[in-house]
C-alpha positions in Angstrom: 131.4 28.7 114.8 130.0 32.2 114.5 132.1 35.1 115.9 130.3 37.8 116.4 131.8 41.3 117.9 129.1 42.6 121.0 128.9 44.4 124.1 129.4 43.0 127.6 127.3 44.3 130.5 128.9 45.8 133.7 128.2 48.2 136.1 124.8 48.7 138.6 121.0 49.4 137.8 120.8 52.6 135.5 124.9 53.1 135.5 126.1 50.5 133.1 129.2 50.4 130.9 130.3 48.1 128.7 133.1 46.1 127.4 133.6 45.3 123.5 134.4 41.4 123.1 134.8 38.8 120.7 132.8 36.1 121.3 130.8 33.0 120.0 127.4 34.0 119.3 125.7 31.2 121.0 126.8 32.3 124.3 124.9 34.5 126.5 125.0 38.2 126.8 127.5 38.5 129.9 129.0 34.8 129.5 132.9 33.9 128.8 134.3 36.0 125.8 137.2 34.8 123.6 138.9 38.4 123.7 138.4 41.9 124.9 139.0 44.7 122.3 137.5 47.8 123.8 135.6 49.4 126.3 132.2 51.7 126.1 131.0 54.2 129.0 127.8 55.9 127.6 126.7 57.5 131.0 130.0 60.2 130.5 130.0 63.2 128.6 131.2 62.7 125.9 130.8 59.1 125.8 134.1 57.4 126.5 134.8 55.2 123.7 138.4 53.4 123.8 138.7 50.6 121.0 142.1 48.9 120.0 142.3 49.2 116.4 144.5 46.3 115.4 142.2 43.4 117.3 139.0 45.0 115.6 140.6 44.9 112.2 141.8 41.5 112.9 138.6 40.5 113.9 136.6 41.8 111.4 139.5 40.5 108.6 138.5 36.9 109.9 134.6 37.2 109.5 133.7 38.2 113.3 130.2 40.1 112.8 129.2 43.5 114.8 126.3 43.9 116.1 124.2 47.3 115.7 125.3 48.7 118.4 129.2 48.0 117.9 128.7 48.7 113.9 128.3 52.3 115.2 131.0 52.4 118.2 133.0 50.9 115.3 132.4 54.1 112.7 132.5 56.4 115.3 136.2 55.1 115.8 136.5 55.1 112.1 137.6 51.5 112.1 134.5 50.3 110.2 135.4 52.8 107.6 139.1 51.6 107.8 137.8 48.1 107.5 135.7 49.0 104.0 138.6 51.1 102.6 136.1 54.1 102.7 137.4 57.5 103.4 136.5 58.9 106.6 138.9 56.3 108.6 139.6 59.2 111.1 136.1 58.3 112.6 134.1 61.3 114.4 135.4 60.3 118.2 134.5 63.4 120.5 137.6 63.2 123.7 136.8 64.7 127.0 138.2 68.2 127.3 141.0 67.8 130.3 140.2 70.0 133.2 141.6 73.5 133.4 144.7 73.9 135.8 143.8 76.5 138.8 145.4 79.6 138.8 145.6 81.9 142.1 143.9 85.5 141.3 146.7 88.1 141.4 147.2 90.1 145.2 144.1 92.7 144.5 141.8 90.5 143.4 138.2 90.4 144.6 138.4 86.8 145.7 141.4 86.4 147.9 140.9 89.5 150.7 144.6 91.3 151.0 146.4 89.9 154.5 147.0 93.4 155.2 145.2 96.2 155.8 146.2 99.6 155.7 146.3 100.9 159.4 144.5 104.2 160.2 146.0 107.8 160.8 147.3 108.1 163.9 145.2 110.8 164.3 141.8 108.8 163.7 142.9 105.7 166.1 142.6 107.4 169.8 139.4 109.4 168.7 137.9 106.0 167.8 139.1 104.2 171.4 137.8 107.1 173.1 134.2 106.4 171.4 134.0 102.8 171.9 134.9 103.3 175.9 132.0 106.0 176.1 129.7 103.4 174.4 130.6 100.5 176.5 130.1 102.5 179.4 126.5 104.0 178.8 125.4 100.8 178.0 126.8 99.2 180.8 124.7 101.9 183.0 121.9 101.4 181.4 120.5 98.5 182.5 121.0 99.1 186.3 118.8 102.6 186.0 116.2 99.6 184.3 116.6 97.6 187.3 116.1 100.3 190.3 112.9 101.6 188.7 
């Protein structure tokens, strides 16, 4: 029987992602697998790329045969390179940067306004009531001399 080490369809139209299994070559492309070893998301930035190591040596070590597409998931991961004896075995795997944790601006920042405000002079806050009444009552006589005319 020929083993051979493909990809595995999932997901909807234009937002796939795959999972790497082991299985007999004469079955079809989303049929029963013999084993899962890894999982592929190419849609993400970075791609995410998870492979266990020890099943894929195994694998390989037994005569299961990559296709093209898992030949280079595989030396991304470095386990191809592993699996020759060539250097490089570290592989060239790019990881997702984890989010930055928030931080709250400090009290006089532009962003948060301060929950108090300074209060006026004493002086200033009658003079402005006093103007504010005078304006509320013009315009409130305003529009009756509009109306008797």
């Amino acid at each position: 029987m020929a083993v051979k080490i493909r990809l595995k369809r999932f997901g909807k139209i234009r937002a796939p992602y795959y999972r790497i299994v082991v299985m007999d070559s004469r079955t079809r492309r989303d049929g029963r697998a013999i084993e899962e070893i890894g999982k592929y998301h190419p849609t993400e930035e970075p791609s995410f790329i998870e492979v266990n190591s020890e099943r894929a040596q195994y694998w390989l070590s037994v005569g299961a045969q990559p296709t093209e597409q898992v030949h280079a998931i595989l030396k991304i991961t470095g386990d191809w390179q592993k699996f020759k004896g060539e250097p490089g075995a570290e592989g060239t795997l790019r990881t997702k940067q984890p989010k930055e944790s928030f931080v709250t601006p400090q009290k006089g920042s532009v962003i948060i306004p301060e929950a108090i405000t300074p209060k006026k002079d004493a002086a200033e806050a009658p003079a402005d009531a006093a103007e504010t009444t005078e304006v509320a009552a013009d315009s409130a006589e305003a529009p009756a001399d509009e109306k008797s005319e």
